[in-house]
C-alpha positions as CSV (number, residue, x, y, z in Angstrom):
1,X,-79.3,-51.8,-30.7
2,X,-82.1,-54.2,-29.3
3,X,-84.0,-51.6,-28.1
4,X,-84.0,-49.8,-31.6
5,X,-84.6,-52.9,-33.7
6,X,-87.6,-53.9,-31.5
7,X,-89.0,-50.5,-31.4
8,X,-88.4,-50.0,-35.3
9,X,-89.8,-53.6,-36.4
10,X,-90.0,-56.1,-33.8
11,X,-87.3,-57.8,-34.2
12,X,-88.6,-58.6,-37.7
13,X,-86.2,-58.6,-40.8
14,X,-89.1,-58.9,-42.9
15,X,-90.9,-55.9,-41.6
16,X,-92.4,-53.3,-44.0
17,X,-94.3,-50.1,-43.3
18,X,-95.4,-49.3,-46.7
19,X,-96.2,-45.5,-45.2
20,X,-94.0,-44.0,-43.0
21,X,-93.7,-40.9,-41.1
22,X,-93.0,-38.8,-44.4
23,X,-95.1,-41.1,-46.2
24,X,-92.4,-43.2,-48.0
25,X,-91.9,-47.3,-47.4
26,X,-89.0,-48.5,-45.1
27,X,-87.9,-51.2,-44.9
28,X,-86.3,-54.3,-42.4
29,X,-84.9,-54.7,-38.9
30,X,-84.0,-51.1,-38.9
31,X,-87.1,-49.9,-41.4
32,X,-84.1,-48.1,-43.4
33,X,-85.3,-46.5,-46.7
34,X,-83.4,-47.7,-49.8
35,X,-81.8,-44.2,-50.3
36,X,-80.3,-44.1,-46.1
37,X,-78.9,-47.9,-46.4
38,X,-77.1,-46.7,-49.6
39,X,-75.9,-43.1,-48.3
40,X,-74.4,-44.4,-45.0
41,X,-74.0,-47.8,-46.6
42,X,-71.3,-46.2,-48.9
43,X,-70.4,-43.1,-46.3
44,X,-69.2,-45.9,-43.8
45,X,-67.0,-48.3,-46.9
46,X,-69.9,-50.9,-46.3
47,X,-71.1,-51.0,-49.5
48,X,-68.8,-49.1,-51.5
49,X,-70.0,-50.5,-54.7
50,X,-73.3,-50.8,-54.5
51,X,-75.7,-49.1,-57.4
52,X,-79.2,-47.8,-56.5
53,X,-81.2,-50.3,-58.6
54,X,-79.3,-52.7,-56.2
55,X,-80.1,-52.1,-53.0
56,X,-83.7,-53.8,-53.2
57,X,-82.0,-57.4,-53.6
58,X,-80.1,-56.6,-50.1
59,X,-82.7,-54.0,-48.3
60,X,-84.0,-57.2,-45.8
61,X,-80.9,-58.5,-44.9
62,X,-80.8,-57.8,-41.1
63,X,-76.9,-58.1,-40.3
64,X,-75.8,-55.6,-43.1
65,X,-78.4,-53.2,-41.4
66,X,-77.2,-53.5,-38.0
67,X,-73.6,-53.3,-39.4
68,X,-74.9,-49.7,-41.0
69,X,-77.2,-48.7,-38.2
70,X,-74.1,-49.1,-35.5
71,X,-71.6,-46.8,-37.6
72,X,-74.3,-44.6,-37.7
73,X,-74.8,-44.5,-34.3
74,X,-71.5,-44.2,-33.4
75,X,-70.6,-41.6,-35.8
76,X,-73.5,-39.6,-35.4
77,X,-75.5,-40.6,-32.4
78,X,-74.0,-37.5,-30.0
79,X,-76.4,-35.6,-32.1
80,X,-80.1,-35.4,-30.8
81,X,-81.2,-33.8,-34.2
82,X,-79.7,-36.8,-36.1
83,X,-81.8,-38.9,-33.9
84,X,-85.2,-37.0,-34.3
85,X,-84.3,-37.3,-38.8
86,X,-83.1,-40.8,-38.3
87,X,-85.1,-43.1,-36.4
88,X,-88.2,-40.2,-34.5
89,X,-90.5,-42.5,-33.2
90,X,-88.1,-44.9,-31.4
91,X,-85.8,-42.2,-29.9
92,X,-88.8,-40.4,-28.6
93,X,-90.0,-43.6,-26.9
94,X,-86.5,-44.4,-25.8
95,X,-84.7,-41.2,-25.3
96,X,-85.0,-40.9,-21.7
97,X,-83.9,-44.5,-20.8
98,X,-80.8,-43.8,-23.1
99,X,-79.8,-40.9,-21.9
100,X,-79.9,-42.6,-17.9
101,X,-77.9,-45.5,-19.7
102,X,-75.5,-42.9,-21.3
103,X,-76.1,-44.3,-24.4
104,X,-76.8,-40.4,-26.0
């Protein structure tokens, strides 16, 4: 998890890229987009009531993104597709030292 949250912001619970890779903002430690926290946010009983107009009042908040990121990663994280759709950039930089840690 360290290596993907200082890959994807720096360690930065602030961090915004207003443009990502498909063009759209994301967001925080993880640089989730409102619509991923609130799909695997609910998917995982995290936030299970949570409605969209919501999710900006809690889209910085660093532990609740960890807490998603990790069930994601440990539900889906044995799939290198998931990876390229979910966090590109940093797996590509990282994929070889994960894959010698066993990590994917």
């Amino acid at each position: 998890m360290a290596d993907l949250s200082f890959c994807e912001s720096g360690f930065n619970e602030n961090a915004l890229n207003k443009k990502d890779l498909d063009g759209t903002a994301s967001y925080g430690l993880m640089q989730f987009k409102p619509s991923t926290l609130l799909l695997y946010g609910r998917k995982y009983g995290i936030l299970p009531d949570i409605e969209p107009a919501e999710i900006q009042n809690i889209i910085y908040d660093g532990e609740l993104q960890l807490r998603i990121a990790a069930e994601m990663i440990k539900n889906e994280g044995h799939k290198e597709k998931w990876w390229l759709q979910q966090f590109p950039s940093c797996f590509l930089k990282n994929k070889v030292k994960w894959q010698k840690l066993n990590l994917i």
